[in-house]
Structures are given as C-alpha cells and as structure tokens.
C-alpha positions as CSV (number, residue, x, y, z in Angstrom):
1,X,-89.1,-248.3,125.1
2,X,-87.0,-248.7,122.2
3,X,-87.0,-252.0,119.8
4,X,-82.7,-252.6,121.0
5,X,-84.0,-252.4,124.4
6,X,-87.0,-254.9,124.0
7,X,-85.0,-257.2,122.4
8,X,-82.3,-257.1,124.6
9,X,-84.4,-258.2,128.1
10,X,-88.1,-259.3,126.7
11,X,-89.0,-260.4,130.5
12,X,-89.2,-256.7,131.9
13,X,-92.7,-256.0,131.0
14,X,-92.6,-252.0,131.3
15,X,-89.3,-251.5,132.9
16,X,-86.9,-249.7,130.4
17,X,-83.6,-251.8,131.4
18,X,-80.4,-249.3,130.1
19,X,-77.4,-251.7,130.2
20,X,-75.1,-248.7,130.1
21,X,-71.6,-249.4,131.0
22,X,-70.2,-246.0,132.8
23,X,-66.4,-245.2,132.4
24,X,-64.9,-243.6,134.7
25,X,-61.2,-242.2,134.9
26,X,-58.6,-244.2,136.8
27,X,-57.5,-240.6,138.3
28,X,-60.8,-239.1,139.3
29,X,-60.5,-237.5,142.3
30,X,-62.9,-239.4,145.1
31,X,-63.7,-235.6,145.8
32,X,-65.9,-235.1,143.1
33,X,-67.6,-231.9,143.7
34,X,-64.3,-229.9,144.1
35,X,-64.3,-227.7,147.4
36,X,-67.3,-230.1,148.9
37,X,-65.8,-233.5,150.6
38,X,-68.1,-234.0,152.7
39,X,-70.7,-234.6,150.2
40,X,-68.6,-236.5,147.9
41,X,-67.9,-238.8,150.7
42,X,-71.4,-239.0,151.5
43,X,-72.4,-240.2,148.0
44,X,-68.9,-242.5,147.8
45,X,-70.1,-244.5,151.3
46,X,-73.2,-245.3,149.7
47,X,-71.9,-246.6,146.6
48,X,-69.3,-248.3,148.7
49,X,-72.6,-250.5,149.5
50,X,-74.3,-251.3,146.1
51,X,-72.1,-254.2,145.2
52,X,-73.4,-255.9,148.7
53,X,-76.9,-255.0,149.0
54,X,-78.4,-255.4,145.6
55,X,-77.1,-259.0,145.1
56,X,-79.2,-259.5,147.7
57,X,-82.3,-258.0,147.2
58,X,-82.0,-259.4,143.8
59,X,-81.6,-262.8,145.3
60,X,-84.4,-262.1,147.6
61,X,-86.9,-261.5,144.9
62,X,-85.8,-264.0,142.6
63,X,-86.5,-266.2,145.4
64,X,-90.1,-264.7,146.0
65,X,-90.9,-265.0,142.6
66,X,-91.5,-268.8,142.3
67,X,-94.0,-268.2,144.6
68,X,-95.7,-264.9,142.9
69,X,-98.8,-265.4,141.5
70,X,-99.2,-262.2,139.3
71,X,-98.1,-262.4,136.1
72,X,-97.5,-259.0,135.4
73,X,-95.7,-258.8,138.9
74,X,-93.4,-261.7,137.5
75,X,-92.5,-260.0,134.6
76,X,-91.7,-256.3,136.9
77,X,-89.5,-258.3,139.0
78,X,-87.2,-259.8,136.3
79,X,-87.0,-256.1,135.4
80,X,-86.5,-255.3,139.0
81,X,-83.5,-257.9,138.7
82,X,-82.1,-256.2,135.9
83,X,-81.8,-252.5,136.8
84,X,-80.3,-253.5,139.8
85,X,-78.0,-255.8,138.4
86,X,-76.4,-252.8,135.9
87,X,-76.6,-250.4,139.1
88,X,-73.8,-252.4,140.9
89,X,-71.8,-253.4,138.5
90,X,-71.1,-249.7,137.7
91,X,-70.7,-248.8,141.5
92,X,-68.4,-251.8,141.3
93,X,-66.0,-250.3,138.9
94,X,-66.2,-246.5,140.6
95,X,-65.7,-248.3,144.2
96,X,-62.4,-250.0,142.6
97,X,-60.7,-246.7,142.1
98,X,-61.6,-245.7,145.2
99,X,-60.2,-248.2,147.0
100,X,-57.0,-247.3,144.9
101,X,-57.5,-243.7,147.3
102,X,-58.4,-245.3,150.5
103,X,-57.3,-249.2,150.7
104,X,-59.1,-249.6,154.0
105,X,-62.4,-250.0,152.6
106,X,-61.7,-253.0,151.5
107,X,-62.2,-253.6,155.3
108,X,-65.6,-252.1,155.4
109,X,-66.4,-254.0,152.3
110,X,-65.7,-257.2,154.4
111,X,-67.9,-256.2,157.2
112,X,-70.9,-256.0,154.6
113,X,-70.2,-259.0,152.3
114,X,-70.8,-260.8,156.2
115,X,-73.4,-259.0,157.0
116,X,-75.9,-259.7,153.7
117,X,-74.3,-263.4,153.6
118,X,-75.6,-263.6,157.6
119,X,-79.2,-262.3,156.0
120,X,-79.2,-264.1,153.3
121,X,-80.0,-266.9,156.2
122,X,-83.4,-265.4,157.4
123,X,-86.6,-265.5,156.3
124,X,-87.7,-265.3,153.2
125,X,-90.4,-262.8,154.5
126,X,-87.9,-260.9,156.7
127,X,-85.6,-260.5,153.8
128,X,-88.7,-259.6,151.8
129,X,-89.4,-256.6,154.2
130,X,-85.7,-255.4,154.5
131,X,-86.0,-255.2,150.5
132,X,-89.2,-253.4,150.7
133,X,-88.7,-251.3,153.2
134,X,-85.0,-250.0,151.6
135,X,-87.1,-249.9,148.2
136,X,-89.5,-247.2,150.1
137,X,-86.7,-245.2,151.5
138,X,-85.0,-244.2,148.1
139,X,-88.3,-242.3,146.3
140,X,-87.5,-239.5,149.6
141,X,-84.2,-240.0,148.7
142,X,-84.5,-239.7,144.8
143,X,-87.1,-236.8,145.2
144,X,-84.6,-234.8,147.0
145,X,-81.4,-235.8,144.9
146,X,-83.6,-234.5,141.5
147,X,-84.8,-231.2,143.1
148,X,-81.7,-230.2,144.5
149,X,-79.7,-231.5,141.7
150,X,-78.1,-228.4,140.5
151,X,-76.7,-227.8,144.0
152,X,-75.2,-230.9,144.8
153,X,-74.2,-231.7,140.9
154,X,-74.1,-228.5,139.6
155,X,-70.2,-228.4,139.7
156,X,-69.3,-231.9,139.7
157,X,-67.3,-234.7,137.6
158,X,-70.2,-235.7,135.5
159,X,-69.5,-239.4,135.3
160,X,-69.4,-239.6,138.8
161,X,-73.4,-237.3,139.1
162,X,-74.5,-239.0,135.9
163,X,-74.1,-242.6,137.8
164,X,-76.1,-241.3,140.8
165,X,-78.9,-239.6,138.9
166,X,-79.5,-242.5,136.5
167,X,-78.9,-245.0,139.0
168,X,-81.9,-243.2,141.9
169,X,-84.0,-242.1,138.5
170,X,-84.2,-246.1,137.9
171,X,-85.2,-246.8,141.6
172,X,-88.1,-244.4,140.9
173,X,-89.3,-247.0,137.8
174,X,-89.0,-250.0,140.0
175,X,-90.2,-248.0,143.1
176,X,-93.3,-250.2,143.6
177,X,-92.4,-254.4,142.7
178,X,-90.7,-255.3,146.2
179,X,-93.6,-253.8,148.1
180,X,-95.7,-255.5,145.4
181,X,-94.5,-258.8,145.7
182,X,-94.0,-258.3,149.2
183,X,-97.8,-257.9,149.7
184,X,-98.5,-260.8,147.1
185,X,-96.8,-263.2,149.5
186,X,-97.6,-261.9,153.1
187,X,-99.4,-258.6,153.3
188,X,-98.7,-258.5,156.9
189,X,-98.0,-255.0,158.2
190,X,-96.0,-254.7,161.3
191,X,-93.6,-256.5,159.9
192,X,-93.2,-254.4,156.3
193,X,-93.1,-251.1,158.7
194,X,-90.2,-253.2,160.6
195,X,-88.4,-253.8,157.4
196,X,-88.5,-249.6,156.1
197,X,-87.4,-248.8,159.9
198,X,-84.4,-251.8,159.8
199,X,-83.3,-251.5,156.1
200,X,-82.9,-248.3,155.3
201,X,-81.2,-247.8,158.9
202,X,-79.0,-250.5,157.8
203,X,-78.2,-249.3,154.9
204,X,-77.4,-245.6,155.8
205,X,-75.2,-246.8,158.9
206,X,-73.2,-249.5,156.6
207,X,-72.3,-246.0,154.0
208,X,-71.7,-244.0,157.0
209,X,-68.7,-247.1,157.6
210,X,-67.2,-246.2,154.6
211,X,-67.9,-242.2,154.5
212,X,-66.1,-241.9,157.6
C-alpha cells in the first residue's frame, strides 16, 4: 500500500482503496468487443446494476457495523465501503452513455432503484445474507473473468475491460468481510445459504433486464 493511498482512507486496515476516476468516451460504442454483442451486452446489463446494488450493500454493512465487535473486521468494512463506493460511481458514468444508446433503461433502472429501496425495509440479517451471499458469487465469477481474460478482453475498448477487471480484481480483496461480519452478528446457516441462492439470482436476473 502506498503512503498517498494510506493517507487518503486510514480506516481500511489492509484494503488498498484505488479512487481511480475512469474516462470513458462519450461515443464508445456499447458493443465493446467489436463483432461480440452478445457479450458486451452481457457485461453492460450488469453494470446497468452497480449504481443500485452497492448503495445497498454498503448501507447494509455500515448498518452491521455498529454492532461488530472485531476490530479488525471494523476497520475491513470501512474498506469494504470504499471499494464499492468508487466501483459504482464509475459504472455510473459508463451506464450514462449508454443510456444515450438505449433510453429505455432508464426503465429498468426504475425497476431496481424499487426494488433495493423495498429491501432496504427487511432485516438487518436478511439484508446481511443477500450481501454475503452476492459477495460469494463474484470470486466464481472473478476467477473466470481473470482466466479467460484474453478471450473475452483480448480485442476490446480498454476503458470499458479495464473497469471490469479492476472493478471484479477488487471484489477478490474484499471477498471475505460480508461473510465476516455476517457470521460476527448471526452465524446462522440456512439462512446465509438462502442469501448466495436469492442474491446472486437477484442480481443476474435484474442484468438480464437490462441485457435484453
């Protein structure tokens, strides 16, 4: 961890947080990998969905922390906090210019600001083990993204890959605090198992809205 980086979020404990501000070009082409649309729609769907669901499983853990007892835990979520907060914020500014392309996801993007606000009135527990259980889901996801990264980047705009692999390299840093914290508060199991099943579910069928 560099000394800029310390000084810049002291909280994080281990967690490198990169505040890097991606730019990308008001004409990119939402078909990123040219000749491969499918793909690049895959990938645009799921960015479609950052700016919606990691508000709220940062608002879910900052909630959980006040009742954390771990120090060390403490200090990985605010870093948790942070890494998510630059991922969306970036998708945010890539999912503008796409909406320049397609103007009707600004429709989807009203189904899932309703959604996460209608969670954001469950359980602190069942929010707890939606965030856990998504958390799980990305290291298969990341694993595969990094191996077959010469096939599905090899040919691509690189601002649009270089968001995607930083942003999934990240999860991999972070990959253990919701479970963590998750298990700090409840420990219970059934219902962690019913959070990977519902949130990564959730999560893939709200980017296949905006894919499609």
């Amino acid at each position: 961890m560099s000394a800029h980086e310390k000084t810049l979020h002291p909280e994080t404990g281990g967690i490198v947080v990169r505040a890097i501000p991606f730019s990308f070009d008001e004409k990119i082409n939402p078909v990123w990998y040219p000749g491969r649309p499918e793909w690049s729609h895959m990938a645009n769907g799921a960015s479609l969905t950052m700016p919606y669901l990691e508000p709220f499983l940062i608002k879910t853990v900052r909630e959980a922390l006040k009742k954390a007892s771990n120090q060390q835990l403490k200090e990985d979520v605010h870093g948790f906090m942070a890494q998510e907060g630059n991922h969306f914020q970036n998708h945010r500014r890539y999912n503008e210019i796409l909406k320049c392309h397609y103007p009707k996801l600004a429709d989807v993007e009203e189904e899932m600001a309703a959604e996460y606000k209608n969670f954001q009135a469950k359980s602190l527990r069942w929010r707890l083990a939606y965030t856990a259980g998504f958390e799980t889901m990305t290291m298969g996801m990341t694993e595969w993204l990094i191996e077959a990264r010469r096939d599905l980047f090899g040919n691509a705009d690189p601002s649009v890959s270089s968001l995607i692999l930083w942003h999934m390299v990240e999860e991999t840093e972070h990959k253990n605090v919701a479970y963590d914290l998750y298990e700090d508060l409840y420990g219970s199991y059934w219902p962690r198992t019913w959070g990977l099943i519902y949130g990564s579910f959730h999560v893939a069928w709200a980017s296949r809205k905006g894919y499609k």
